[in-house]
LOTORTOR-15563 format. One line per 4 residues: number of its first residue (from 0); their letters; for each residue x, y, z of C-alpha. Coordinates in steps of 0.1 Angstrom, whole numbers. Example, Ala and Ser with C-alpha at 12.3 -4.5 7.8 and 13.67 -1.06 7.14 Angstrom:
2
0	as	123/-45/78 | 137/-11/71
% end
This chain:
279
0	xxxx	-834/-186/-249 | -843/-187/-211 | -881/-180/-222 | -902/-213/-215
4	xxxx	-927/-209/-247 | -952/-232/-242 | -956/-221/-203 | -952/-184/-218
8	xxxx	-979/-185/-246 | -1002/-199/-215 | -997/-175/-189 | -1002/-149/-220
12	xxxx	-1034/-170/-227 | -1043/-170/-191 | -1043/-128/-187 | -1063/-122/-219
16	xxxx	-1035/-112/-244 | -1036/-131/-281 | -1007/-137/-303 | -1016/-128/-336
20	xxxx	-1025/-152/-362 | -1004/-150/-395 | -1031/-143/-425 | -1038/-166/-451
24	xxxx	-1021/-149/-479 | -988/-155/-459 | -999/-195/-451 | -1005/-195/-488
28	xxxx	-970/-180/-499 | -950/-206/-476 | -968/-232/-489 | -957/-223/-519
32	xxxx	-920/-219/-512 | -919/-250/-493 | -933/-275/-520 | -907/-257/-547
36	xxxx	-936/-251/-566 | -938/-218/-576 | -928/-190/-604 | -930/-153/-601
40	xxxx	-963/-150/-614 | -975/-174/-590 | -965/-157/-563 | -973/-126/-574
44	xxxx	-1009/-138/-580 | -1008/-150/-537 | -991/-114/-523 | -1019/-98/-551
48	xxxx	-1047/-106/-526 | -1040/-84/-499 | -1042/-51/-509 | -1024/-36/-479
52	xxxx	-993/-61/-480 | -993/-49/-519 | -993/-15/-508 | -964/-14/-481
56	xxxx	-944/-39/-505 | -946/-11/-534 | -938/17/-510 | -908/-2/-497
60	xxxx	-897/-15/-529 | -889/24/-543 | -861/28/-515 | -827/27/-528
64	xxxx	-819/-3/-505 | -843/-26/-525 | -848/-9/-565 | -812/-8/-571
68	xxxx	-822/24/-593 | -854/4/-615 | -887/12/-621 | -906/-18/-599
72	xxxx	-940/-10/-610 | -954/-47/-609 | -948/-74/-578 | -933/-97/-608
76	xxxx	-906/-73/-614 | -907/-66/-573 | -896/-104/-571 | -870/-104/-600
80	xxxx	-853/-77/-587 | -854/-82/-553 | -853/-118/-552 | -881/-142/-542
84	xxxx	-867/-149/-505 | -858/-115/-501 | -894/-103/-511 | -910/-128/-489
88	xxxx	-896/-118/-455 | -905/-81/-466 | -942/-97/-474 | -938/-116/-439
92	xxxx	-929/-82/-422 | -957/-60/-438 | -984/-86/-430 | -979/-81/-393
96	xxxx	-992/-52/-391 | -1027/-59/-413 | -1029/-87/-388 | -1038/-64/-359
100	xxxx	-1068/-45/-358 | -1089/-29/-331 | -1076/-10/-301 | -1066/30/-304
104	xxxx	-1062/30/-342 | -1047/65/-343 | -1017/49/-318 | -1014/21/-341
108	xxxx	-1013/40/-371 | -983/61/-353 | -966/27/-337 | -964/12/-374
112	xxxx	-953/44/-391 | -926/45/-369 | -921/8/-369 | -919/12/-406
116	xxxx	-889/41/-409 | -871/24/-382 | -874/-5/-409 | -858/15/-437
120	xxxx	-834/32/-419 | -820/-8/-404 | -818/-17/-442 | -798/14/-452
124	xxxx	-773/8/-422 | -776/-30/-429 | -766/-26/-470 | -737/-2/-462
128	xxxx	-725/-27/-434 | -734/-60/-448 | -693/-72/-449 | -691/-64/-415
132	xxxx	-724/-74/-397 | -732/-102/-423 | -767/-94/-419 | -786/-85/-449
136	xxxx	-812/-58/-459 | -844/-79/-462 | -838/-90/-430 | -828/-57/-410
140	xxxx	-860/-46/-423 | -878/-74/-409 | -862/-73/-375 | -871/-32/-378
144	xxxx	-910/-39/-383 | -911/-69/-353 | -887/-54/-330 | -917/-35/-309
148	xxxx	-945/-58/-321 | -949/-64/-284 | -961/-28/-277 | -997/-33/-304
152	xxxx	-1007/-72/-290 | -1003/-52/-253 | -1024/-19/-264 | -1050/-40/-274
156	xxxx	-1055/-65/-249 | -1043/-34/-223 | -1062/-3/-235 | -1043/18/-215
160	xxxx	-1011/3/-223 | -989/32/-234 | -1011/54/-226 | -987/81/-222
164	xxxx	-981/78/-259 | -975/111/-272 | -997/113/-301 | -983/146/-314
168	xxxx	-947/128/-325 | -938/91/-331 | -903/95/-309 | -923/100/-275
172	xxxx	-926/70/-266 | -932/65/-230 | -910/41/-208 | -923/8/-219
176	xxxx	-901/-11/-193 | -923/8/-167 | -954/-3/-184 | -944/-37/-183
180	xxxx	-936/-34/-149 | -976/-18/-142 | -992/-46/-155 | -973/-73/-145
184	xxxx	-963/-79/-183 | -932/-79/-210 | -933/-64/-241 | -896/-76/-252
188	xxxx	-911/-113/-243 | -945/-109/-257 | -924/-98/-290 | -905/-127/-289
192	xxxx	-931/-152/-288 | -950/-136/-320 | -920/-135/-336 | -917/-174/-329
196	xxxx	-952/-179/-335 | -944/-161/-373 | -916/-182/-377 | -891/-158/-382
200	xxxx	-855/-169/-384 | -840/-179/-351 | -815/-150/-347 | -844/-125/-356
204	xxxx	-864/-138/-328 | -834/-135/-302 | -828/-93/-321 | -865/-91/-311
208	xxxx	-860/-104/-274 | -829/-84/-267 | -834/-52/-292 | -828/-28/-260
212	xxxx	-794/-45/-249 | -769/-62/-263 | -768/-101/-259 | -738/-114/-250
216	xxxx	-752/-152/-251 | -767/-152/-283 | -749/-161/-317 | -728/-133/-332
220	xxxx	-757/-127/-361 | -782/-117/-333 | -760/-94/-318 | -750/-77/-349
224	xxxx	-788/-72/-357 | -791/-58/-325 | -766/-36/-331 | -778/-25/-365
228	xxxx	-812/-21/-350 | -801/4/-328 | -784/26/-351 | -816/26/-369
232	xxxx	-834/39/-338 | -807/66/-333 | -810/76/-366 | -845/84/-361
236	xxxx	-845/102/-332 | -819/119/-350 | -835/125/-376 | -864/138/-354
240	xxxx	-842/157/-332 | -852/143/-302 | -833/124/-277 | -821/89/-277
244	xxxx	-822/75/-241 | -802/41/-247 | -778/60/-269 | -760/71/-244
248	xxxx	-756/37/-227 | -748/16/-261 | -738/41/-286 | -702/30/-280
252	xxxx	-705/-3/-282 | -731/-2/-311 | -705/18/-332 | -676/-7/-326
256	xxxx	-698/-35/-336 | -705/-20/-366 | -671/-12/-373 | -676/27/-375
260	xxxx	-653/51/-353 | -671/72/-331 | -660/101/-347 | -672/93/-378
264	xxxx	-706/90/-362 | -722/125/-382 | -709/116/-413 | -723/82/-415
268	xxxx	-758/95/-401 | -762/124/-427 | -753/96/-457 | -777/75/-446
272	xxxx	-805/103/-440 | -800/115/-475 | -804/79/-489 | -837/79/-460
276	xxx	-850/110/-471 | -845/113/-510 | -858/74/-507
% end
C-alpha cells in the first residue's frame, strides 16, 4: 500500500471527515471469536441485539449462495449452516451500514440498497468461480458492501457530496472521481482506511482501494476480488439496463481473470440473474 495511514486518518481528521466506529455488538462478537470461547447460541445471543444486523443477516441468508436450499429461520441454524466465520464477516459487512446515520437519508437508503445487490451478485459470481478466483462467497459479499463505503463517510461530512446523485435509479451514479477531485478528497482512499479501521482482511482492504482498476502490485487474491467485484457491478447495470462505463475499459481483462470467454459473457450473466432474481 502506498497510502500512509496514520498521516491519512489525520489529514481526514484535519478536514472534518470521521471514520466510522465499529458498534459494540461487532466488538462483542470478536471478542468472542478471539478468546475461543464461544458456541452458536452464544453468538447468536451477541448478533440478536441489533435488530438491523438481524435483519440484513436473515434477508441474505435466503439467497441460494448462503441456504444451500434450507429453511434458516433462526441465527443458530444461520451459523450451522453457513458456518460461524462465514456468518461473521456477513455480520461485519451488515454492521457498516447501521453504523452511519445522519446526512441525506433517502441517498443512503439508495447507496446501501445498491451496495447490498452488488453484494449478492459478487457472491453468486464468487461461488460459481470459487476454483478459479480462490475467493469465497462470504467474502465477495463483504468486499461488495465496503467497496463504495467511501461515498456515505463523504456525503455526510460533504453534504453536497454526490449531489448529482440521481435519486430516481441506484445505477446513476455521478462521476465520483470528479467529486473527489472538487473537494480536494478520495473516496477509493477514504474506503480503504475504514476498511482498515474494521479490520477487514488485508486483500479486502487492497479490493476496496483499487475496486475501479485492476492492481497489478497487489497479491493475486486482491486482484481476483477485484475482478469478481466488477463483474458484480456489470451485472447490475445489466441487470438495470443501464450502461457500464468501466466495462468497456476492463470487461476484457475482467473476463480472462475469471476464466470465462468473452463470448460466453450472456450466458453466464442470465445464470447468475436467475439465481439473483428468484433469490
Amino acid at each position: 500500500m502506498t497510502i500512509d495511514e496514520d498521516a491519512a486518518l489525520e489529514e481526514l481528521v484535519s478536514k472534518g471527515v470521521r471514520i466510522p466506529p465499529q458498534p459494540k455488538v461487532l466488538l462483542d462478537l470478536q471478542d468472542a471469536l478471539r478468546d475461543d470461547d464461544y458456541d452458536s447460541r452464544s453468538l447468536a445471543k451477541i448478533i440478536s441485539r441489533d435488530p438491523g444486523i438481524v435483519a440484513m443477516l436473515f434477508k441474505a441468508s435466503r439467497s441460494p449462495v448462503f441456504a444451500r436450499g434450507k429453511t434458516l429461520d433462526s441465527i443458530e441454524k444461520i451459523l450451522m449452516t453457513i458456518g460461524v466465520k462465514q456468518t461473521c464477516n456477513l455480520v461485519q459487512a451488515m454492521a457498516l451500514s447501521t453504523s452511519m446515520a445522519g446526512g441525506d437519508k433517502k441517498k443512503l437508503e439508495m447507496f446501501w440498497a445498491r451496495s447490498q445487490d452488488i453484494a449478492q451478485l459478487a457472491a453468486l459470481v464468487a461461488r460459481d468461480r470459487v476454483s478459479v478466483c480462490n475467493v469465497f462467497p462470504d467474502q465477495a459479499y463483504m468486499a461488495g458492501i465496503f467497496h463504495e463505503c467511501g461515498v456515505p463517510v463523504l456525503m455526510q461530512r460533504f453534504p453536497n457530496y454526490a449531489e448529482k446523485l440521481d435519486l430516481s435509479t441506484a445505477c446513476c451514479w455521478p462521476d465520483l472521481f470528479a467529486e473527489d477531485e472538487r473537494l480536494g478528497v478520495d473516496h477509493c482512499a477514504v474506503g480503504y482506511l475504514v476498511a482498515r479501521h474494521w479490520k477487514l482482511p488485508e486483500f479486502v482492504c487492497a479490493a476496496v482501494r483499487y475496486h475501479s482498476e485492476l492492481p497489478t502490485d497487489e497479491s493475486g487474491t486482491s486482484r481476483a476480488l477485484v475482478t469478481l467485484l466488477q463483474l458484480a457491478i456489470h451485472f447490475y447495470h445489466r441487470l438495470a439496463r443501464v450502461d457500464d462505463p468501466l466495462w468497456q475499459k476492463m470487461g476484457d481483462q475482467v473476463m480472462t481473470e475469471v476464466g470465462i470467454p468473452t463470448d460466453d459473457e450472456d450466458d453466464f450473466f442470465e445464470r447468475i440473474a436467475d439465481q439473483f432474481v428468484g433469490g
